[in-house]
C-alpha positions in Angstrom: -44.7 -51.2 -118.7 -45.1 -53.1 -115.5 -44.4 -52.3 -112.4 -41.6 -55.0 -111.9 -40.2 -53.5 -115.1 -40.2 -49.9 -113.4 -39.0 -50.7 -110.1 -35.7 -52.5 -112.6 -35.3 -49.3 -114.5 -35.6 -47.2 -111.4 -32.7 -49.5 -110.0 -31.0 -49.2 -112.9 -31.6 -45.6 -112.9 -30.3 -45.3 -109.1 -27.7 -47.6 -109.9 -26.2 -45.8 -113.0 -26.3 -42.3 -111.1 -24.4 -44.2 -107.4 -21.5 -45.1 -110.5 -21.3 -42.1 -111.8 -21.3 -40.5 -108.5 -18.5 -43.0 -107.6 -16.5 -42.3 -110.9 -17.3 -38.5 -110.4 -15.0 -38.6 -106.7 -12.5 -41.5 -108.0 -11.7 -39.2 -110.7 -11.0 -36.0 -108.2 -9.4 -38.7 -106.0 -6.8 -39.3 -109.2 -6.4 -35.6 -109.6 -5.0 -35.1 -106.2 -3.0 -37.9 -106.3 -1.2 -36.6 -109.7 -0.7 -33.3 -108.2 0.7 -35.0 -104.8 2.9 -36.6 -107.0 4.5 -33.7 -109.1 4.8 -32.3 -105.6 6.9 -35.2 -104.5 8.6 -35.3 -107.6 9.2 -31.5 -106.9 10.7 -32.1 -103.6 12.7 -35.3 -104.7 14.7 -33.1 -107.2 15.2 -30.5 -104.1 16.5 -33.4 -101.8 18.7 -34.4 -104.6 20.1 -31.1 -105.6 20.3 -30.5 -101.5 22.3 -33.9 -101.2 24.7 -33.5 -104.3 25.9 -30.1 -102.7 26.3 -31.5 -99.3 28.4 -34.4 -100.9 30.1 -31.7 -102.5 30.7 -29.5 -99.5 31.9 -32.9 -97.7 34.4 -33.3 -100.5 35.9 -29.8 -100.1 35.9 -30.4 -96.6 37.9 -33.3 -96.7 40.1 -31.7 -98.7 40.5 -28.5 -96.4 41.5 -30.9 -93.9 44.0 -32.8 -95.4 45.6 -30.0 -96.6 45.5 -28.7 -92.6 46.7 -31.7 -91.5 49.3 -31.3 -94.3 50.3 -27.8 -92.9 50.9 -28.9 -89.3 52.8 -31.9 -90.6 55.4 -29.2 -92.1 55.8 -27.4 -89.6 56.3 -30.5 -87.1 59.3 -30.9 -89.9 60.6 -27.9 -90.0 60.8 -27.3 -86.4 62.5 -30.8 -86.1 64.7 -29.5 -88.9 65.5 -26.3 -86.8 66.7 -28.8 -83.7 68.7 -30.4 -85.7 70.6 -28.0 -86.8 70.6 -26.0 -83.4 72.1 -29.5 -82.2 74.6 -29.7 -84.5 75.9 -25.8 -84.2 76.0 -27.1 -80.2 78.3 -29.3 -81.3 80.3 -27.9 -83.6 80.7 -25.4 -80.7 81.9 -28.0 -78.5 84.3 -29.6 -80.8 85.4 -25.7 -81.5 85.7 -25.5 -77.2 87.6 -28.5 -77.2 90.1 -28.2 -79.7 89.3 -31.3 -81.4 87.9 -29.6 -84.7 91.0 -30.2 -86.6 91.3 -33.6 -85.3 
């Protein structure tokens, strides 16, 4: 063998063991990434679980509130409903006053 041929296999050698090397950290490189992604997968699903009971909790809340807003508007009519009919025993007690109740 001659010594051109050596230094070639030598480079070939070097060469073979720098790819490896290369391939070697590439392939822990992909290993992290995988688990980084089934951790972020992970924590996608929490989001989503976390946002489908907010959305939820917004719902309910909504619906408390109309049903509060529902309450006061009841008892807005029944007060109204007691004036009235305070107004109108005023003036059937006028009327009664004035004698004009058989009129």
């Amino acid at each position: 063998m001659t010594s051109e041929e050596e230094k070639t296999i030598r480079l070939l050698e070097t060469r073979t063991r720098q790819l490896i090397l290369k391939f070697t950290q590439m392939k822990e490189d992909h290993e992290e990434l995988l688990e980084e992604l089934v951790k972020k997968d992970t924590e996608l699903q929490e989001v989503k679980q976390r946002n489908k009971l907010l959305e939820t909790n917004y719902a309910n809340l909504k619906m408390a509130k109309m049903l509060e807003v529902g309450d006061k508007d009841i008892n807005a009519a029944r007060q109204r409903i007691s004036k009235l009919v305070r107004d109108v025993d005023k003036c059937i007690a006028l009327l009664k006053g004035s004698g004009l109740e058989n009129a």
